[in-house]
C-alpha positions as CSV (number, residue, x, y, z in Angstrom):
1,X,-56.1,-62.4,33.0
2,X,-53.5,-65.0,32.1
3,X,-50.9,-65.2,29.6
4,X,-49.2,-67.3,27.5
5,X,-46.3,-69.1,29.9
6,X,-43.5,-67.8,26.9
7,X,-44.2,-64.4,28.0
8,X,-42.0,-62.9,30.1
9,X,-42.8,-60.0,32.5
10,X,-39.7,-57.7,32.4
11,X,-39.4,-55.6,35.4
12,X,-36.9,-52.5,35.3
13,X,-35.4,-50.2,37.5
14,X,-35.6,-47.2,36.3
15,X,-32.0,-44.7,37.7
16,X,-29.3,-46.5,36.8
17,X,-30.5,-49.8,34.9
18,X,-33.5,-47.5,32.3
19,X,-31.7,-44.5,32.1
20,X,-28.5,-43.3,32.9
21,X,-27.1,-40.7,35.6
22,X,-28.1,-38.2,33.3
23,X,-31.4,-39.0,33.2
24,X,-31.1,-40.4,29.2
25,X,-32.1,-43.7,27.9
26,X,-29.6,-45.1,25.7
27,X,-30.4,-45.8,22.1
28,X,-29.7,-49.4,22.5
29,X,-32.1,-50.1,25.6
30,X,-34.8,-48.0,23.6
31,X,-34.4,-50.4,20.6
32,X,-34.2,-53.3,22.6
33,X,-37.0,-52.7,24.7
34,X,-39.4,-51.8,21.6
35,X,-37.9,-55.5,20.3
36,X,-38.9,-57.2,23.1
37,X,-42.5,-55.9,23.3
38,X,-42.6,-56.9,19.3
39,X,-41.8,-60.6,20.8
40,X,-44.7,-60.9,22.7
41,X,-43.1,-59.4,26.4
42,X,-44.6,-57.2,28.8
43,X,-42.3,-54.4,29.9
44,X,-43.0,-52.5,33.4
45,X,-40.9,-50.1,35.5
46,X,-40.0,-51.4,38.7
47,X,-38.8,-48.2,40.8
48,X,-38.4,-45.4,43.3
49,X,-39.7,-43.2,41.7
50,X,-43.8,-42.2,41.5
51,X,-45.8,-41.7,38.5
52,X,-45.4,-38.0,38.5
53,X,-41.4,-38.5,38.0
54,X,-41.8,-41.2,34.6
55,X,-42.1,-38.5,31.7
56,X,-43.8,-39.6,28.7
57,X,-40.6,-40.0,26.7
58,X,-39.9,-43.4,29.4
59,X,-44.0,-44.3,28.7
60,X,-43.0,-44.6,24.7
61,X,-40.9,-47.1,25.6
62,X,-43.3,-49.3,25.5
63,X,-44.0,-49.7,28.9
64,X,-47.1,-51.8,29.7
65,X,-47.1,-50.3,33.1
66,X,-45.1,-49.8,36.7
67,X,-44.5,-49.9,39.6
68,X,-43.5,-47.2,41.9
69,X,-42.4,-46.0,45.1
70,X,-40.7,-48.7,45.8
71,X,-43.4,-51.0,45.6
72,X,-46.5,-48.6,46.7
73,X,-48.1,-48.5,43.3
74,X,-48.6,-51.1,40.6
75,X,-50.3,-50.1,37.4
76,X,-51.2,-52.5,34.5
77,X,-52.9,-51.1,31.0
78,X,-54.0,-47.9,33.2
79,X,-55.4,-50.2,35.8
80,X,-54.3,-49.2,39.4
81,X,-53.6,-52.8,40.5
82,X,-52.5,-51.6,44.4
83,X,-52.0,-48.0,45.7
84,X,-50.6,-48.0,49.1
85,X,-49.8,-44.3,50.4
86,X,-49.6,-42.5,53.8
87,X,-52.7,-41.2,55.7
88,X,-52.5,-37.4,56.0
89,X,-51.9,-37.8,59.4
90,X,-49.1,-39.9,59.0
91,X,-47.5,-37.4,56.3
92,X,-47.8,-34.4,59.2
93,X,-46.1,-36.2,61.7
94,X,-43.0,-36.8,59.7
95,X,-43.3,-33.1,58.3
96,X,-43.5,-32.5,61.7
97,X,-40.5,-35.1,62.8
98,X,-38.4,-33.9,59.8
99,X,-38.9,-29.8,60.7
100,X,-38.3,-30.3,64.5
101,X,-34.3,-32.2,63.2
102,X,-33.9,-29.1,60.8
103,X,-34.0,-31.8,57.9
104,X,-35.2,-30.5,54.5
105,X,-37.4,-33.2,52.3
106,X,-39.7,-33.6,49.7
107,X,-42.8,-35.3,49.4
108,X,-43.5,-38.0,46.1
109,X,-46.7,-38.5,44.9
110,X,-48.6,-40.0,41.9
111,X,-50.0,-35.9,41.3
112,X,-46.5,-34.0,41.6
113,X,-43.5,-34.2,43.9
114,X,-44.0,-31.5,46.7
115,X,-41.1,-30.0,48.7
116,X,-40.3,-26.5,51.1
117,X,-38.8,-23.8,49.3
118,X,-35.9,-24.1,50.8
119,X,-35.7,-27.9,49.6
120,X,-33.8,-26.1,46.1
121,X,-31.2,-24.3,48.0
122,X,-30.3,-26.9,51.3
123,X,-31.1,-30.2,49.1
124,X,-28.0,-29.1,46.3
125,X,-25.5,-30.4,47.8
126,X,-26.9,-33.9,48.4
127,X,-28.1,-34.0,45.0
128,X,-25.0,-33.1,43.8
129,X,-22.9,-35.5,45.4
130,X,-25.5,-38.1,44.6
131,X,-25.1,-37.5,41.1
132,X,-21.5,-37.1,40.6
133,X,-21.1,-40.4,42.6
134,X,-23.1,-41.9,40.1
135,X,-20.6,-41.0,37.1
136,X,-22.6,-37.6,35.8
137,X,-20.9,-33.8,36.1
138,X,-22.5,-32.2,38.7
139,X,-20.7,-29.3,39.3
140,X,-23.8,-27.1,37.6
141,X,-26.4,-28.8,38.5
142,X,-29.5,-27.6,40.2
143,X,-32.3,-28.8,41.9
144,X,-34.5,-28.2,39.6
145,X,-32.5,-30.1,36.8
146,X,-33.0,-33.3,38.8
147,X,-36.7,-32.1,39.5
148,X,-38.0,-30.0,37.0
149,X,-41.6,-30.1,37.7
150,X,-41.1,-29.8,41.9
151,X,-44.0,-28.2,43.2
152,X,-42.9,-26.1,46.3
153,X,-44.7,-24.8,48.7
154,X,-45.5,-25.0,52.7
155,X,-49.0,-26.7,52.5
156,X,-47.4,-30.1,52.7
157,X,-50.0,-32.1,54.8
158,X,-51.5,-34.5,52.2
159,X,-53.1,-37.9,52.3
160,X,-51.9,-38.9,48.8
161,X,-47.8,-39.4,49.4
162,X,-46.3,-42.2,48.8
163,X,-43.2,-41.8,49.8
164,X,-41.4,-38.9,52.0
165,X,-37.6,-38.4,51.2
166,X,-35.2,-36.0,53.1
167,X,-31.4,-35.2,53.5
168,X,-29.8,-36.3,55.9
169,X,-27.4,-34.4,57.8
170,X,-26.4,-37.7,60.1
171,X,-27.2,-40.5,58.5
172,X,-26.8,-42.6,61.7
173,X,-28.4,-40.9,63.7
174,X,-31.2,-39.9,61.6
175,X,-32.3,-42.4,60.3
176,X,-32.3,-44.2,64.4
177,X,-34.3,-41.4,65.0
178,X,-36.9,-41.9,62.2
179,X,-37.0,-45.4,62.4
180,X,-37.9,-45.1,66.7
181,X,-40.1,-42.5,66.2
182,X,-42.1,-44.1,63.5
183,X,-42.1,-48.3,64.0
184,X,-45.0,-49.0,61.8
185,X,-43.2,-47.0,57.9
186,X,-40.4,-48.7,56.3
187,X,-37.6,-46.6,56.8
188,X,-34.9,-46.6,54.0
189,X,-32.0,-44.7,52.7
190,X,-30.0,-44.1,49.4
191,X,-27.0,-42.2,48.2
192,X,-24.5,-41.8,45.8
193,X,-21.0,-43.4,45.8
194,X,-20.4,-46.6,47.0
195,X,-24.0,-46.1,47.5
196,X,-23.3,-44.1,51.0
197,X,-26.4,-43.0,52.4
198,X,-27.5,-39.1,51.2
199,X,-31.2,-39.4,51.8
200,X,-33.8,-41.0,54.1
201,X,-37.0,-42.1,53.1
202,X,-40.2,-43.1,54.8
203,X,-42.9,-45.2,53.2
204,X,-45.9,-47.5,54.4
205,X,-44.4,-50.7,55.5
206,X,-46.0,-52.7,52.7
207,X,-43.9,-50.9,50.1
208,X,-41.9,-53.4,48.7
209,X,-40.9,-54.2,45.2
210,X,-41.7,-58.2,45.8
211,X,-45.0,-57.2,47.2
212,X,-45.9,-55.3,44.4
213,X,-44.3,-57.8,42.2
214,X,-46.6,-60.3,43.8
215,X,-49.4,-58.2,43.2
216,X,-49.0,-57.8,39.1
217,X,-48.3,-61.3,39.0
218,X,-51.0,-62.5,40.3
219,X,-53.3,-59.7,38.3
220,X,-51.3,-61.1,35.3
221,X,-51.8,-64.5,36.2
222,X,-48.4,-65.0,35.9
223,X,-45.8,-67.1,37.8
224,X,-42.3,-66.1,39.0
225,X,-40.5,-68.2,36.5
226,X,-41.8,-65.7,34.3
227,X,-40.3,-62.3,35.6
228,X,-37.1,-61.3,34.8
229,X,-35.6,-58.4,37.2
230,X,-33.5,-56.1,36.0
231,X,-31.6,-53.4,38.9
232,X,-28.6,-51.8,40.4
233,X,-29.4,-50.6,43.6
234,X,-29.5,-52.5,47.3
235,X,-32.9,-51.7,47.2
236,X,-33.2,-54.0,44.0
237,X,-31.7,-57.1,45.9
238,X,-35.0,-58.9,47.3
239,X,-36.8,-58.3,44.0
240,X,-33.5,-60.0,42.0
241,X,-34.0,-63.3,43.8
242,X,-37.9,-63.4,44.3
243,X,-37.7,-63.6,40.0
244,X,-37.4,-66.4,37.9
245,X,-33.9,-64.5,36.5
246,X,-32.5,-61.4,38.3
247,X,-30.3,-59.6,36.1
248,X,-27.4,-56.6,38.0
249,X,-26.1,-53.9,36.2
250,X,-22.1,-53.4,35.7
251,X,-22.5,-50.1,38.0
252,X,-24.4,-52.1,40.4
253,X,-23.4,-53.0,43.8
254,X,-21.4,-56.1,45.0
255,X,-24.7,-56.8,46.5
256,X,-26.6,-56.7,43.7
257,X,-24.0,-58.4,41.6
258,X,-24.2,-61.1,44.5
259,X,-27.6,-61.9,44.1
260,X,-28.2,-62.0,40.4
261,X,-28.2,-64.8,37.4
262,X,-26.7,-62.5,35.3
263,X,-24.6,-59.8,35.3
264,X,-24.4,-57.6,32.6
265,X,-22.2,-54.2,31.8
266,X,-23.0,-50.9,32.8
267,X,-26.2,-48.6,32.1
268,X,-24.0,-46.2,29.9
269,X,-22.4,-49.5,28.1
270,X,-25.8,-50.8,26.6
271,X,-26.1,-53.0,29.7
272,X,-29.6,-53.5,29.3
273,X,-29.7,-54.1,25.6
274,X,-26.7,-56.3,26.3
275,X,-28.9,-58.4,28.7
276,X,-31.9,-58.7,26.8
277,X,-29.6,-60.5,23.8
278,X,-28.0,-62.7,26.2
279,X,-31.5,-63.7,27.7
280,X,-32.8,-64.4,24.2
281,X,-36.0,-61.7,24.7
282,X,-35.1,-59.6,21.3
């Protein structure tokens, strides 16, 4: 493809560094991102999350793609660059594995997230602490205000997941236990504050946010100098060095902050909009 080396590829977290703990996008990130897309940029989620959790409110953004999962899924104009997902089999054994610990999950794909119905009543708590960690008031919330469109049901044997996420009730041990039964997925957790683990995820090895970086990069033909990273979580870290500039939130972690060029203030304090000035892209 190829593109003019002033370009510059900005890749964004989504939770936390896009939106806020409440799910909004501040009025100065939407400005600034529409700004930076008028200068020429290309603007791509960089996340967690699949393509069935980015509404079309994040897509009118300006977004000239994603990716997702973590790193499973990279899509450029509507192209599907790389799709890496589990094998049904794969997806019944850790339903299976998951059931046998009494561990409630859900499964995230590109069509829909699917989870148990008992994922709305056992996963509350979790979500709840997860979100008032994160600065929001959780002391209403439900599931289904964190996942509005959750499918549930108990056909969840698919060959289209990208990612499995569950609670964990022992996040030593559970996550021991995932990562010996199942050597060859790339076992992960997240959480809420302090960013104490709350969930466990399982995803083809492969599912990385450099990989997948990589990837769009090379469909772009773009080099590193040319990405700019934007994040908050661990999970961010690798992708904040692998870029030309890596940019940390304020709410970030003293990891994250660690491994940045820039740190800028928090998500709810017009951190990205803030970052975009100082990096002369608007």
């Amino acid at each position: 493809m190829g593109i003019p080396a002033t370009t510059r590829i900005l890749l964004i977290d989504v939770d936390g560094t896009l939106v806020t703990y409440e799910n909004t996008v501040p009025a100065s990130a939407a400005q600034a991102l529409r700004r930076a897309r008028a200068a020429g940029h290309r603007l791509y989620a960089c996340t967690g999350r699949s393509r069935a959790e980015m509404p079309p409110p994040l897509w009118s953004l300006g977004l000239h793609g994603m990716i997702g999962g973590n790193g499973g899924y990279v899509e450029d104009d509507g192209e599907v660059v790389l799709h890496s997902h589990l094998s049904a089999e794969q997806c019944g054994q850790v339903v299976g594995f998951l059931r046998e610990r009494g561990l409630t999950f859900y499964l995230e794909a590109n069509s829909g997230l699917y989870a148990p119905p008992d994922f709305v009543e056992r996963a509350l708590p979790a979500l709840r602490a997860y979100m008032a960690g994160k600065g929001a008031d959780a002391t209403r919330l439900t599931v289904t205000d964190v996942f509005p469109d959750v499918i549930l049901t108990e056909d969840l044997v698919r060959g289209d997941i990208n990612k499995i996420s569950f609670v964990l009730a022992d996040p030593i041990a559970d996550m021991e236990a995932a990562r010996a039964a199942f050597p060859t997925l790339l076992a992960g957790t997240w959480g809420g504050r302090g960013h104490e683990a709350l969930f466990g995820d399982l995803a083809p090895v492969t599912s990385t946010k450099v990989e997948a970086i990589e990837a769009l990069l090379a469909h772009l033909g773009a080099g590193r100098e040319q990405a700019v990273a934007f994040g908050d979580a661990d999970v961010d870290i690798d992708m904040l060095r692998y870029c030309g500039t890596g940019v940390a939130m304020g709410n970030g972690s003293d990891g994250v902050k660690a491994a940045a060029d820039l740190v800028t203030s928090d998500v709810e304090e017009d951190g990205l909009a803030r970052a975009l000035e100082r990096l002369g892209l608007v």
